[in-house]
PQR file of N, CA, C, O and H, with PARSE charges and radii, in Angstrom:
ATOM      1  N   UNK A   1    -183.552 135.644 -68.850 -0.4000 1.5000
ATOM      2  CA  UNK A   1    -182.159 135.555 -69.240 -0.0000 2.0000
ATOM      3  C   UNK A   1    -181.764 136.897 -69.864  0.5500 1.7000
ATOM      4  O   UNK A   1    -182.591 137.379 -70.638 -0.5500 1.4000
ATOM      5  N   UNK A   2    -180.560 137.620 -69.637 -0.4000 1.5000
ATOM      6  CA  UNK A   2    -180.120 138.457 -69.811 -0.0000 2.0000
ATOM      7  C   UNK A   2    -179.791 138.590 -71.540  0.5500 1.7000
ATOM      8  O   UNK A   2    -180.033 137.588 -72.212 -0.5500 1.4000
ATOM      9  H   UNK A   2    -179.888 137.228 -69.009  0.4000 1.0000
ATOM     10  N   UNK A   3    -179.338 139.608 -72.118 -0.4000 1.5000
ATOM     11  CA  UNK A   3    -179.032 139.644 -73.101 -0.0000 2.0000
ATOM     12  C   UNK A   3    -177.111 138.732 -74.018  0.5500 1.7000
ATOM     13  O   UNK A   3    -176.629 138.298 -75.064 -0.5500 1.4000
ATOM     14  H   UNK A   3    -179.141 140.423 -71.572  0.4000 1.0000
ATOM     15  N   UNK A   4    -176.814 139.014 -72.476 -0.4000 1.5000
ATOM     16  CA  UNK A   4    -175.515 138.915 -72.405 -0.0000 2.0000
ATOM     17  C   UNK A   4    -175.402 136.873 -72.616  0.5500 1.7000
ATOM     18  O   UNK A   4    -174.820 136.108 -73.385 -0.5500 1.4000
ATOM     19  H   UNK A   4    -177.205 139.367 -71.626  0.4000 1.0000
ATOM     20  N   UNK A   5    -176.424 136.724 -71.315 -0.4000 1.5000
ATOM     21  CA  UNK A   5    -176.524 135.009 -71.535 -0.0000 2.0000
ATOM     22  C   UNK A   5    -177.065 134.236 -72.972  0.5500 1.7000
ATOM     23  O   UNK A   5    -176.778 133.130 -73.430 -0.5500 1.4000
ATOM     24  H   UNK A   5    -176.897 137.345 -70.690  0.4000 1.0000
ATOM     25  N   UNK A   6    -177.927 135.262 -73.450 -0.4000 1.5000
ATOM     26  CA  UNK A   6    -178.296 135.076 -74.407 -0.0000 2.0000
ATOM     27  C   UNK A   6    -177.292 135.002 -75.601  0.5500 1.7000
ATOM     28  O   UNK A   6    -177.405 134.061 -76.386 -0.5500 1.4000
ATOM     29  H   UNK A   6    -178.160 136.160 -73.078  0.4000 1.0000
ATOM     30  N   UNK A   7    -176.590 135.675 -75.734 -0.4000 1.5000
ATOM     31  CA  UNK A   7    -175.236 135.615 -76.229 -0.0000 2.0000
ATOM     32  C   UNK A   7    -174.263 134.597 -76.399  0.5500 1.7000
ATOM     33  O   UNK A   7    -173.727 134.079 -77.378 -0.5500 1.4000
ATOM     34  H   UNK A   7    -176.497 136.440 -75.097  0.4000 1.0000
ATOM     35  N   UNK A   8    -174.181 134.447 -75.083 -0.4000 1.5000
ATOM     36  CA  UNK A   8    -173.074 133.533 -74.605 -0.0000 2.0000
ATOM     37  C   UNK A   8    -174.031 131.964 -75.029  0.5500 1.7000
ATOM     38  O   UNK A   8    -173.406 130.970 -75.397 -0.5500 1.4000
ATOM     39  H   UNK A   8    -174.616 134.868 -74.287  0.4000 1.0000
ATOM     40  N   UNK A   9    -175.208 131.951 -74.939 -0.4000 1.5000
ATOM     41  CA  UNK A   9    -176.021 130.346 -75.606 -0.0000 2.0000
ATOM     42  C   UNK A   9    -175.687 130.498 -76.934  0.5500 1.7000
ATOM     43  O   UNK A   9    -174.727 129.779 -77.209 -0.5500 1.4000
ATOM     44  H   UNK A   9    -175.715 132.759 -74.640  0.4000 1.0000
ATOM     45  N   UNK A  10    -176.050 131.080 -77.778 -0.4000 1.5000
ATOM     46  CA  UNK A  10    -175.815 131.345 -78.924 -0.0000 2.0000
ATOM     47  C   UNK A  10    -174.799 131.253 -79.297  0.5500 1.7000
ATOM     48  O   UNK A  10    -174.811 130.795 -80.439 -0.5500 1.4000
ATOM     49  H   UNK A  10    -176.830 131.665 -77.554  0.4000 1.0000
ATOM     50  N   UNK A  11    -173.709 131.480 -78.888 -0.4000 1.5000
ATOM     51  CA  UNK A  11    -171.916 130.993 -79.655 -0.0000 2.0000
ATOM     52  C   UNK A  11    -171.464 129.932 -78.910  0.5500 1.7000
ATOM     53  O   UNK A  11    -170.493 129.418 -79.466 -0.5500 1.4000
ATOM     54  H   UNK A  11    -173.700 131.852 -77.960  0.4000 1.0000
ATOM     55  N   UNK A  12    -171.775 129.374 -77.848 -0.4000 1.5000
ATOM     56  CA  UNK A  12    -171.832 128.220 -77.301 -0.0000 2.0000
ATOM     57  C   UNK A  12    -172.614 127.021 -78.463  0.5500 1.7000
ATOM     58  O   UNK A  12    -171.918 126.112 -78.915 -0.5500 1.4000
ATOM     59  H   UNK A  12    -172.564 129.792 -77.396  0.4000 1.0000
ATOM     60  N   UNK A  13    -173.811 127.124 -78.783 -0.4000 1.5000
ATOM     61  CA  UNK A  13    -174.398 126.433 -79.528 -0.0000 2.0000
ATOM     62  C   UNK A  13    -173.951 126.180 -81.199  0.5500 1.7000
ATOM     63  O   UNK A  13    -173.939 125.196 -81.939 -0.5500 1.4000
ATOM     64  H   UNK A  13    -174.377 127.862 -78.416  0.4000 1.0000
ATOM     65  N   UNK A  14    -173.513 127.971 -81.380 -0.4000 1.5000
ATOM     66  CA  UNK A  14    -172.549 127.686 -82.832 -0.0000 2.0000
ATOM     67  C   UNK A  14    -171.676 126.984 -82.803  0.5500 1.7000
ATOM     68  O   UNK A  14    -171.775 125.996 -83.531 -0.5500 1.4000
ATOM     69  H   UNK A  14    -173.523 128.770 -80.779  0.4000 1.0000
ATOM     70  N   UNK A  15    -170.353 127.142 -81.929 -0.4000 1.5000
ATOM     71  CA  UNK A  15    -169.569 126.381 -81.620 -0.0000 2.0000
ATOM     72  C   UNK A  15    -169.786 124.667 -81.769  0.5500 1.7000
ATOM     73  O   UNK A  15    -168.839 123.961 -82.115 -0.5500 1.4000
ATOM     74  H   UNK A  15    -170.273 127.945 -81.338  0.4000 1.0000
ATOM     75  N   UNK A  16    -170.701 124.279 -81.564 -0.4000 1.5000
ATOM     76  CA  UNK A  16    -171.039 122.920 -81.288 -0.0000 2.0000
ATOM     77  C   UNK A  16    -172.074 122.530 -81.410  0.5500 1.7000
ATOM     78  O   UNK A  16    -172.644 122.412 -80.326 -0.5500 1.4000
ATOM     79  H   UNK A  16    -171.470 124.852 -81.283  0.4000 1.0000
ATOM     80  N   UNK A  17    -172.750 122.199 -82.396 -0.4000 1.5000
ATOM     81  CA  UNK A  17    -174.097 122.129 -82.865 -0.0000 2.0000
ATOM     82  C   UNK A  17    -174.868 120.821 -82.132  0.5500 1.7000
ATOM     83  O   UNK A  17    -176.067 120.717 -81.875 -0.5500 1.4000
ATOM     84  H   UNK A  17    -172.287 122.296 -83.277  0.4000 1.0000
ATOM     85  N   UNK A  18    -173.590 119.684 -81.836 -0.4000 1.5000
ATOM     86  CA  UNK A  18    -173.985 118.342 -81.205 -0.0000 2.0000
ATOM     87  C   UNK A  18    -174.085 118.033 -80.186  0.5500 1.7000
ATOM     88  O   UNK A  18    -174.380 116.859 -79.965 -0.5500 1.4000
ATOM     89  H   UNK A  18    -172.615 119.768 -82.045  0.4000 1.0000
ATOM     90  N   UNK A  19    -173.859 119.068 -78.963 -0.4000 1.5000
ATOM     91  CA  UNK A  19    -173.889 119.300 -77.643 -0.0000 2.0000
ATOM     92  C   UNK A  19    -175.406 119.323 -77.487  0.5500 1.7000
ATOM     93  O   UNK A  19    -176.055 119.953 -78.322 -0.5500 1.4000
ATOM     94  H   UNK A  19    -173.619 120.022 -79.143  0.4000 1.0000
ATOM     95  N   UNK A  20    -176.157 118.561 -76.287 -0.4000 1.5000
ATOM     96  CA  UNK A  20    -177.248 118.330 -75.912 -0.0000 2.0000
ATOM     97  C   UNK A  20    -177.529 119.644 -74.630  0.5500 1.7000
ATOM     98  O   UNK A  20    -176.638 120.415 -74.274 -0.5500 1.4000
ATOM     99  H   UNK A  20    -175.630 118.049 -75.609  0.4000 1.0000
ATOM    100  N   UNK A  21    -178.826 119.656 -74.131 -0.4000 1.5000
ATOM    101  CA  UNK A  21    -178.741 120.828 -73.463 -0.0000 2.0000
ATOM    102  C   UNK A  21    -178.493 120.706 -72.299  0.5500 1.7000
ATOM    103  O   UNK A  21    -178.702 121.615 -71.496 -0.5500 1.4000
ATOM    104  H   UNK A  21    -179.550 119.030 -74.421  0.4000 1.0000
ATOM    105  N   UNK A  22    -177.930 119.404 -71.931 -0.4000 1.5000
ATOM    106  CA  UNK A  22    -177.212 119.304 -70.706 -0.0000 2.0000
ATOM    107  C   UNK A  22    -175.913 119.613 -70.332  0.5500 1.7000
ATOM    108  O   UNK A  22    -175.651 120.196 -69.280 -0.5500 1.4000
ATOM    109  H   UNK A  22    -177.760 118.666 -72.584  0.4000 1.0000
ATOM    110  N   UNK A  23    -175.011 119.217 -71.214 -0.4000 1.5000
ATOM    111  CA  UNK A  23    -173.600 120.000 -71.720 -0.0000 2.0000
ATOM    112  C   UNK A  23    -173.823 121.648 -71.884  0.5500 1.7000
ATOM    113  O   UNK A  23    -173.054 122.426 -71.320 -0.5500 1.4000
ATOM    114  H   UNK A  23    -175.224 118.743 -72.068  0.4000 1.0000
ATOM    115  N   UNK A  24    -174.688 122.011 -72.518 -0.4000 1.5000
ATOM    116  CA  UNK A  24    -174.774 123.378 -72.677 -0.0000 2.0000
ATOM    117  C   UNK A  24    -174.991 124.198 -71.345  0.5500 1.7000
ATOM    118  O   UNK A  24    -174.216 125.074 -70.962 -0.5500 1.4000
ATOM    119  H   UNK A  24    -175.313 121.379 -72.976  0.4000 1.0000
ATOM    120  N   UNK A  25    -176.071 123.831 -70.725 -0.4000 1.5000
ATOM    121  CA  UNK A  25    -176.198 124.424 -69.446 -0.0000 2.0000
ATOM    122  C   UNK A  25    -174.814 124.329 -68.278  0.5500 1.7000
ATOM    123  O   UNK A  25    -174.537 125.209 -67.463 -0.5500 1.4000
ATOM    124  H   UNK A  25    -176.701 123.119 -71.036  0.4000 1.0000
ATOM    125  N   UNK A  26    -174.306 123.428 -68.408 -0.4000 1.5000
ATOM    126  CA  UNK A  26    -172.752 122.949 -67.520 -0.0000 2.0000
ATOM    127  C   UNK A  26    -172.080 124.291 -67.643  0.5500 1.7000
ATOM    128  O   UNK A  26    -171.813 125.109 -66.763 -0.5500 1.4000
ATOM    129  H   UNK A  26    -174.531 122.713 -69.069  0.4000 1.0000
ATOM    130  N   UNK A  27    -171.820 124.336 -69.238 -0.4000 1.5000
ATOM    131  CA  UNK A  27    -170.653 124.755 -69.875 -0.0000 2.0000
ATOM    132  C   UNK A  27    -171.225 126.540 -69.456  0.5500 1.7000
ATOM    133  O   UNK A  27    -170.437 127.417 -69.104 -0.5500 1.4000
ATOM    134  H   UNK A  27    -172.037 123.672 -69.954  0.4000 1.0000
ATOM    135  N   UNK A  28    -172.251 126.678 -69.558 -0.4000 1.5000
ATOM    136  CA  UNK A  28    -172.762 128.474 -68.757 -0.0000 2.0000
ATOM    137  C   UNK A  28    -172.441 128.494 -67.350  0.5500 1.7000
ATOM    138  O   UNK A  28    -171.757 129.368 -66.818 -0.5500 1.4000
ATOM    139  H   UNK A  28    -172.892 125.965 -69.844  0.4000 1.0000
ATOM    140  N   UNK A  29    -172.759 127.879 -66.988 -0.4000 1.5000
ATOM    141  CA  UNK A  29    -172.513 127.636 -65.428 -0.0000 2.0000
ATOM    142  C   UNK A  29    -170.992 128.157 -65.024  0.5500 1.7000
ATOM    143  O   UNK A  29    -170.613 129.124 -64.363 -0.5500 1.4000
ATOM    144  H   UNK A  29    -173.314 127.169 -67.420  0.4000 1.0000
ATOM    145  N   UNK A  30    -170.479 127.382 -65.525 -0.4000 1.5000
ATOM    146  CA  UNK A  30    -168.762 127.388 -65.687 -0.0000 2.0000
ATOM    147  C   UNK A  30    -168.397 128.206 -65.777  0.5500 1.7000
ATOM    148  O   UNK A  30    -167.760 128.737 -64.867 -0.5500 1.4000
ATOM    149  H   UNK A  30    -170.787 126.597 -66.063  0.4000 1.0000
ATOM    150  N   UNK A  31    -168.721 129.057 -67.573 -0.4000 1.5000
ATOM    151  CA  UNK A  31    -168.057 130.181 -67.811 -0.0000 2.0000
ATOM    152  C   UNK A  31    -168.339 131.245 -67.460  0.5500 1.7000
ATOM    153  O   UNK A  31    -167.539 132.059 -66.998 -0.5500 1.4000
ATOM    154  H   UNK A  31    -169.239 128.625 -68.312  0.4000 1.0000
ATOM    155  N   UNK A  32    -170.414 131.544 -67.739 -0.4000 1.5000
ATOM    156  CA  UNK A  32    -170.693 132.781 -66.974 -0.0000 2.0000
ATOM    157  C   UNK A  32    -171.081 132.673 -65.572  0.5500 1.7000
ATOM    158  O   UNK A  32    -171.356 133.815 -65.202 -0.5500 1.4000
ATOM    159  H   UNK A  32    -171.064 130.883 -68.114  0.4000 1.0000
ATOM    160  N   UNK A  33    -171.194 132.055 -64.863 -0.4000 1.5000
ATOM    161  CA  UNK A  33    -171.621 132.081 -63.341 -0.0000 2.0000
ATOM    162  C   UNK A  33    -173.153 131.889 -63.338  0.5500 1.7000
ATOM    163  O   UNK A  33    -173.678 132.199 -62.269 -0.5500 1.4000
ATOM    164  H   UNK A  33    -170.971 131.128 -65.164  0.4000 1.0000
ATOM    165  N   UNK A  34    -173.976 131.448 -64.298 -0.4000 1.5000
ATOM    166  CA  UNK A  34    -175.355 131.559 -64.839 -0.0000 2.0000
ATOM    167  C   UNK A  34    -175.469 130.314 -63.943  0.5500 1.7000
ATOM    168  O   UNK A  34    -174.566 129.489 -63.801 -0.5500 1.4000
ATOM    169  H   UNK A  34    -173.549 131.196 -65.167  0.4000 1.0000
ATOM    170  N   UNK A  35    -176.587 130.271 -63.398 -0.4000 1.5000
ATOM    171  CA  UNK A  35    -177.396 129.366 -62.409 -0.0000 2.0000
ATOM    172  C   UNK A  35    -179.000 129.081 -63.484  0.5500 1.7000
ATOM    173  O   UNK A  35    -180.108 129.599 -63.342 -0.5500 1.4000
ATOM    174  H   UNK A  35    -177.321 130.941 -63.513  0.4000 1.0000
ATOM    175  N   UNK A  36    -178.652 128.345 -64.237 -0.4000 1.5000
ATOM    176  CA  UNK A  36    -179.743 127.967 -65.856 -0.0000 2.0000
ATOM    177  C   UNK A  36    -179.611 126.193 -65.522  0.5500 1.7000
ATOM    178  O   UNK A  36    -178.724 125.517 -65.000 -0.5500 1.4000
ATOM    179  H   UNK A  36    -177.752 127.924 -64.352  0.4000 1.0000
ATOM    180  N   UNK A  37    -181.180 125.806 -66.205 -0.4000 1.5000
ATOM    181  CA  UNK A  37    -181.498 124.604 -65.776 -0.0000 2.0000
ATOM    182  C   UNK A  37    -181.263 124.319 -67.558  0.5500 1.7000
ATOM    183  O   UNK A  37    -180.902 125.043 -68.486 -0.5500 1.4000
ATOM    184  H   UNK A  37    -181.901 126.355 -66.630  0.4000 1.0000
ATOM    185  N   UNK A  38    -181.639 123.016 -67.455 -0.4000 1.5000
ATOM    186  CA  UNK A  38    -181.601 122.371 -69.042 -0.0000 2.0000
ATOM    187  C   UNK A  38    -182.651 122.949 -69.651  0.5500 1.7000
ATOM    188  O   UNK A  38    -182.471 123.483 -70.746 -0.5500 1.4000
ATOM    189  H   UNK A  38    -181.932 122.428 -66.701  0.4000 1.0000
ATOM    190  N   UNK A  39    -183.967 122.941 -69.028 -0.4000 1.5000
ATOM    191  CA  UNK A  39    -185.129 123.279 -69.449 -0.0000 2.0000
ATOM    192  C   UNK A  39    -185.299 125.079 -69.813  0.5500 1.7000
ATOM    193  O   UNK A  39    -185.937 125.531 -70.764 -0.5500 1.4000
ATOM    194  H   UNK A  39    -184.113 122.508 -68.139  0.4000 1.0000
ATOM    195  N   UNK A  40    -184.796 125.623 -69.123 -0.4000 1.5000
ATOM    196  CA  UNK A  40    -184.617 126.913 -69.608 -0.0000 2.0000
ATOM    197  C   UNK A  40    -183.782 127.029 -71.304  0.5500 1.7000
ATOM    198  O   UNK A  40    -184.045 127.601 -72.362 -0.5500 1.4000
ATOM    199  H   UNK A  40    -184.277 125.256 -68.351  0.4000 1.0000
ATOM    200  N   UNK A  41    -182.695 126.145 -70.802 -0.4000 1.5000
ATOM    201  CA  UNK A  41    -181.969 126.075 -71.976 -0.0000 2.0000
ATOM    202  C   UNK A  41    -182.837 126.101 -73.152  0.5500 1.7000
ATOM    203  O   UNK A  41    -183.085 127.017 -73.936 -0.5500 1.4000
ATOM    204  H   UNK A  41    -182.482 125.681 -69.942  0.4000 1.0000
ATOM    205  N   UNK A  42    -183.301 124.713 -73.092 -0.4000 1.5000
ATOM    206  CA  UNK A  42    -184.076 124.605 -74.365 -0.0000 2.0000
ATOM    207  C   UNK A  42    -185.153 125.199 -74.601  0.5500 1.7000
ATOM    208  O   UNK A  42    -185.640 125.038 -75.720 -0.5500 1.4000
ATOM    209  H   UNK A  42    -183.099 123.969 -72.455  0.4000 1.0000
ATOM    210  N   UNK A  43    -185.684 125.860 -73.853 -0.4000 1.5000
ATOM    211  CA  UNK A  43    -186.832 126.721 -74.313 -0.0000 2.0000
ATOM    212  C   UNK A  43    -185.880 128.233 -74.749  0.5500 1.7000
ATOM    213  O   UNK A  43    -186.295 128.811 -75.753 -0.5500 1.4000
ATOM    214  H   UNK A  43    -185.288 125.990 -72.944  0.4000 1.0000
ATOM    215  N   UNK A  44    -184.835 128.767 -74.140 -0.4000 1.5000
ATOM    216  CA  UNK A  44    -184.224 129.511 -74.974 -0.0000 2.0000
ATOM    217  C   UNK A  44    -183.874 129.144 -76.010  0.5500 1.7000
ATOM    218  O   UNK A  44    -184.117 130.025 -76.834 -0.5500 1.4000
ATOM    219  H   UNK A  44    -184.497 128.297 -73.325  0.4000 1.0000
ATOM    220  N   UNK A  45    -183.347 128.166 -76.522 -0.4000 1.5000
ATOM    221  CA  UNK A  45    -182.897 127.517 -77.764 -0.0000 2.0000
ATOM    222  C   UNK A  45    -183.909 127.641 -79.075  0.5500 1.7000
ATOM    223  O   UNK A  45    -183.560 127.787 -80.247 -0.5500 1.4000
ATOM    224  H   UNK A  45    -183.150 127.450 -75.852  0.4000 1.0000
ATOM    225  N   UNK A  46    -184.917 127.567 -78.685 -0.4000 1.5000
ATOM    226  CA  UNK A  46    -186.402 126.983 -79.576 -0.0000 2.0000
ATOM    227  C   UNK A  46    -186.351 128.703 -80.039  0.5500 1.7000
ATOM    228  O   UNK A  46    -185.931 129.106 -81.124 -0.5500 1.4000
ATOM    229  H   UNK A  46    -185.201 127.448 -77.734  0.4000 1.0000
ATOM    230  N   UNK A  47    -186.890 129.571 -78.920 -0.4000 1.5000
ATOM    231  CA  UNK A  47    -186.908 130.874 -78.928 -0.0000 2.0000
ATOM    232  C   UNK A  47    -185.758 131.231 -80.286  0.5500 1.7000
ATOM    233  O   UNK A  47    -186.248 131.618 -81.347 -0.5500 1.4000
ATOM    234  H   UNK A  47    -187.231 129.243 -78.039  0.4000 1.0000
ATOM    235  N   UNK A  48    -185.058 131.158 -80.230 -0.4000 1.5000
ATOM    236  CA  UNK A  48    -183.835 131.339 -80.990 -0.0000 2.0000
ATOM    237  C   UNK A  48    -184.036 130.494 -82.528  0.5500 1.7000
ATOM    238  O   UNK A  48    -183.407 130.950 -83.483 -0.5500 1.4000
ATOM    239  H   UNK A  48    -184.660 130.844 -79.369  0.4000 1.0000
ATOM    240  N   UNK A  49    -184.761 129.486 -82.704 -0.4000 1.5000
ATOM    241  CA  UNK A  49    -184.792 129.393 -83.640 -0.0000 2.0000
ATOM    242  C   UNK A  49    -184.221 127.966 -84.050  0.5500 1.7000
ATOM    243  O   UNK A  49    -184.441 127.383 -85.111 -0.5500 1.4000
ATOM    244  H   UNK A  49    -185.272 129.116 -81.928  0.4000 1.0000
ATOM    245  N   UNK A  50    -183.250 127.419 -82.723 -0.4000 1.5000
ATOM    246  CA  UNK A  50    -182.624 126.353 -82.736 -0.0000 2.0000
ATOM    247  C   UNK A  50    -183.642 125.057 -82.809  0.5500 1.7000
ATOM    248  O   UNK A  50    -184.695 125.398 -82.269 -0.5500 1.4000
ATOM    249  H   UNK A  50    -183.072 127.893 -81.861  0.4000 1.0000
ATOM    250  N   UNK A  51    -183.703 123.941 -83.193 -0.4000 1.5000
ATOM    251  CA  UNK A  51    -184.462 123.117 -82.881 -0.0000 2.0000
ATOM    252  C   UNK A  51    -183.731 121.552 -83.772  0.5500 1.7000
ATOM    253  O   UNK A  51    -183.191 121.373 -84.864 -0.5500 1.4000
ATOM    254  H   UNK A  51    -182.848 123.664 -83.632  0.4000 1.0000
ATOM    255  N   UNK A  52    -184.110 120.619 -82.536 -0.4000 1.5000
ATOM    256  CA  UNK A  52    -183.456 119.387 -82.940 -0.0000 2.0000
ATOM    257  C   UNK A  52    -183.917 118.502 -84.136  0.5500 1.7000
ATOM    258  O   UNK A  52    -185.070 118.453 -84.566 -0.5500 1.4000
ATOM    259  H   UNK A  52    -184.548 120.764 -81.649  0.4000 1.0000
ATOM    260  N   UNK A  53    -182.646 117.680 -84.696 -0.4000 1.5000
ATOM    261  CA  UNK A  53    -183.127 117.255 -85.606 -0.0000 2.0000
ATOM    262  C   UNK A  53    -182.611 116.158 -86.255  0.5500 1.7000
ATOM    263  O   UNK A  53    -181.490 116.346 -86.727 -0.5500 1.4000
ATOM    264  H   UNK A  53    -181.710 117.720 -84.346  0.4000 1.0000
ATOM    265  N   UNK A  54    -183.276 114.651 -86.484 -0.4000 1.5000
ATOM    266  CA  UNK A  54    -182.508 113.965 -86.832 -0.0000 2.0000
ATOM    267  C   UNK A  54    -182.480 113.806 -88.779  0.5500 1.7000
ATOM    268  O   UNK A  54    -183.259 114.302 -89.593 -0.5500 1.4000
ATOM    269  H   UNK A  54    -184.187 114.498 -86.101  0.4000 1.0000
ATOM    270  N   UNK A  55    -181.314 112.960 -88.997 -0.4000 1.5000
ATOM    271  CA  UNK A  55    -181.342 112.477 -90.305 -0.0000 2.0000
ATOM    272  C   UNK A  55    -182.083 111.257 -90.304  0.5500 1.7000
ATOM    273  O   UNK A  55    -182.188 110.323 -89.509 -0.5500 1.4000
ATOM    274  H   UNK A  55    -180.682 112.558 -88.335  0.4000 1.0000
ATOM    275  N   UNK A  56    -182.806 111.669 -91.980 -0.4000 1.5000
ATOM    276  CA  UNK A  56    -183.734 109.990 -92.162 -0.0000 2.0000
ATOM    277  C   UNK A  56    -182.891 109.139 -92.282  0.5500 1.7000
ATOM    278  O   UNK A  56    -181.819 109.475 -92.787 -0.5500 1.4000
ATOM    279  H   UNK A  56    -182.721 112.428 -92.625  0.4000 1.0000
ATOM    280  N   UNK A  57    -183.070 107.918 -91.907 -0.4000 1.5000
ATOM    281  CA  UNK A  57    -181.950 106.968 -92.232 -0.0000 2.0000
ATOM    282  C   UNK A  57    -182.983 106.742 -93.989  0.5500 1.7000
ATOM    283  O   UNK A  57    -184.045 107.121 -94.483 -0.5500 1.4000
ATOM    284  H   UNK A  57    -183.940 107.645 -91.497  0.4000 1.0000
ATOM    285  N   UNK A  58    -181.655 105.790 -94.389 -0.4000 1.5000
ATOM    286  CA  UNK A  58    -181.911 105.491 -95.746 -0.0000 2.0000
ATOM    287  C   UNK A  58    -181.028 104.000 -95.725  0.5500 1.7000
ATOM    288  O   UNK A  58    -180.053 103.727 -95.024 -0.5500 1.4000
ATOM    289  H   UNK A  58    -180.793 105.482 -93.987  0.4000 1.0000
ATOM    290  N   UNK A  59    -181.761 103.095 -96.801 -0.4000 1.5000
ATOM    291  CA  UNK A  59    -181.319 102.089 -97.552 -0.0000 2.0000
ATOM    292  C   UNK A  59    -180.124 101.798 -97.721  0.5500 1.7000
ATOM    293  O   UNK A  59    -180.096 102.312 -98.839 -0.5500 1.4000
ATOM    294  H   UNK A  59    -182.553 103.316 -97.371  0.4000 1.0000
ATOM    295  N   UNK A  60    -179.147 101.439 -97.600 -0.4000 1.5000
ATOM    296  CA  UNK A  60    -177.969 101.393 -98.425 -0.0000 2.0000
ATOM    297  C   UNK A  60    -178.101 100.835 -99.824  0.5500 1.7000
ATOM    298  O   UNK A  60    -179.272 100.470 -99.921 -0.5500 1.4000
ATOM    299  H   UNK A  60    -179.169 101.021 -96.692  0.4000 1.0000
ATOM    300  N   UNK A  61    -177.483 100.605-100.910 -0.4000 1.5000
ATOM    301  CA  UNK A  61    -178.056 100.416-102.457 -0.0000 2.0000
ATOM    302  C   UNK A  61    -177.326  99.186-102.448  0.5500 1.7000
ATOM    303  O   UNK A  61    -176.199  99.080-101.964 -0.5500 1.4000
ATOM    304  H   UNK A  61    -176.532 100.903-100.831  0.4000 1.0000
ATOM    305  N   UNK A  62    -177.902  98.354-102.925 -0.4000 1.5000
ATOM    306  CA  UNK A  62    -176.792  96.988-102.811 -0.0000 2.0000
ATOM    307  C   UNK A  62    -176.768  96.892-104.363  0.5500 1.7000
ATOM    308  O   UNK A  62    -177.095  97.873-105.032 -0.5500 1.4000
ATOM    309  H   UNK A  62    -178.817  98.440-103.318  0.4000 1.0000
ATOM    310  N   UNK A  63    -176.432  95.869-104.876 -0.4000 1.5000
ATOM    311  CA  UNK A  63    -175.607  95.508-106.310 -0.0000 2.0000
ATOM    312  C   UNK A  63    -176.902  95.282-106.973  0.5500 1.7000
ATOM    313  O   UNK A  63    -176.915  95.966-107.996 -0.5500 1.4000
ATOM    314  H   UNK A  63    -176.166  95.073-104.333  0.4000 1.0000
ATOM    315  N   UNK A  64    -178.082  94.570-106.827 -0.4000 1.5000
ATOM    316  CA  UNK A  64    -179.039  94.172-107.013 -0.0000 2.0000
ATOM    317  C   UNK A  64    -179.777  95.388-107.550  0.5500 1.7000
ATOM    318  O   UNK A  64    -180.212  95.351-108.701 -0.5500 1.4000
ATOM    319  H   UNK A  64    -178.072  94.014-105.996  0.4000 1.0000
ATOM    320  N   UNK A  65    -179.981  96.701-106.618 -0.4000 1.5000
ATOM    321  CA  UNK A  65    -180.736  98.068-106.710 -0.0000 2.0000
ATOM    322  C   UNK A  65    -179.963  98.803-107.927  0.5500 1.7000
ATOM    323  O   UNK A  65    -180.557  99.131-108.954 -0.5500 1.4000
ATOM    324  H   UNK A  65    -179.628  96.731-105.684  0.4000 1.0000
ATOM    325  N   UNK A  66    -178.312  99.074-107.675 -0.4000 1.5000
ATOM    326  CA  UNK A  66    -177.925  99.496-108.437 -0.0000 2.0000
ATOM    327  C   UNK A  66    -177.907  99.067-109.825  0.5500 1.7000
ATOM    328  O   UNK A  66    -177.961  99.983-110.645 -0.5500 1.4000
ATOM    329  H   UNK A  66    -177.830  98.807-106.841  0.4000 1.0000
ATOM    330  N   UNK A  67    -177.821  97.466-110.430 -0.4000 1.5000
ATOM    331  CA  UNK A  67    -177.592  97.514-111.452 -0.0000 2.0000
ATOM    332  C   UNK A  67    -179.271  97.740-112.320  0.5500 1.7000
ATOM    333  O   UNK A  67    -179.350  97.714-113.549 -0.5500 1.4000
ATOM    334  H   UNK A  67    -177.777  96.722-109.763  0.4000 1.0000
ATOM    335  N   UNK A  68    -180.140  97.891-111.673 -0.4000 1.5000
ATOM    336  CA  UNK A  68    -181.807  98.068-111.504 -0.0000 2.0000
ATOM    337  C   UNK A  68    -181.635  99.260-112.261  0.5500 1.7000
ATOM    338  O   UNK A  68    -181.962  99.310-113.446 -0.5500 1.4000
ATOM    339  H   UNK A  68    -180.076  97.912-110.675  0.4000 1.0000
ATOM    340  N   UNK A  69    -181.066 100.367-111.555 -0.4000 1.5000
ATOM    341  CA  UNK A  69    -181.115 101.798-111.799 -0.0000 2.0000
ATOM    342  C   UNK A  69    -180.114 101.753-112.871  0.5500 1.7000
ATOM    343  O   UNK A  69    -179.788 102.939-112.886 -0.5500 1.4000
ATOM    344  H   UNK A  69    -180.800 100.326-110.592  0.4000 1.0000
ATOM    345  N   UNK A  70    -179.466 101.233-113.703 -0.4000 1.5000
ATOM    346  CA  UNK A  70    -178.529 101.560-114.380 -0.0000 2.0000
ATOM    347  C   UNK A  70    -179.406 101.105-115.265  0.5500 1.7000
ATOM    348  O   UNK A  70    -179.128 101.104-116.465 -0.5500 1.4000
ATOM    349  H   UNK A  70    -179.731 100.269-113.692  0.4000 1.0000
TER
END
């Protein structure tokens, strides 16, 4: 991948942090004429520093917990 594509992933990805790398690869295709698979994607992505990530879920505190902690 060029420097230029490299670029163009990178403010693509700022832009939209919640875009999967299937959307991402579309959206190159489109704009730069880039012929990029998903899998490239994400191994550029990683390269870069990007990497997925979920939130822990957590408890909700019910009346019971809270008045515990008080």
């Amino acid at each position: 991948m060029t420097g230029r594509g490299q670029h163009m992933l990178k403010s693509t990805v700022r832009r939209n942090r919640q875009l999967s790398a299937e959307p991402i690869a579309k959206d190159l295709q489109t704009s730069c004429g880039l012929q990029i698979s998903t899998t490239k994607v994400l191994r550029e992505l990683h390269g870069m520093g990007f990497h997925g990530r979920a939130a822990a879920s957590k408890p909700y505190i019910t009346k019971c917990n809270a008045e515990r902690r008080m």
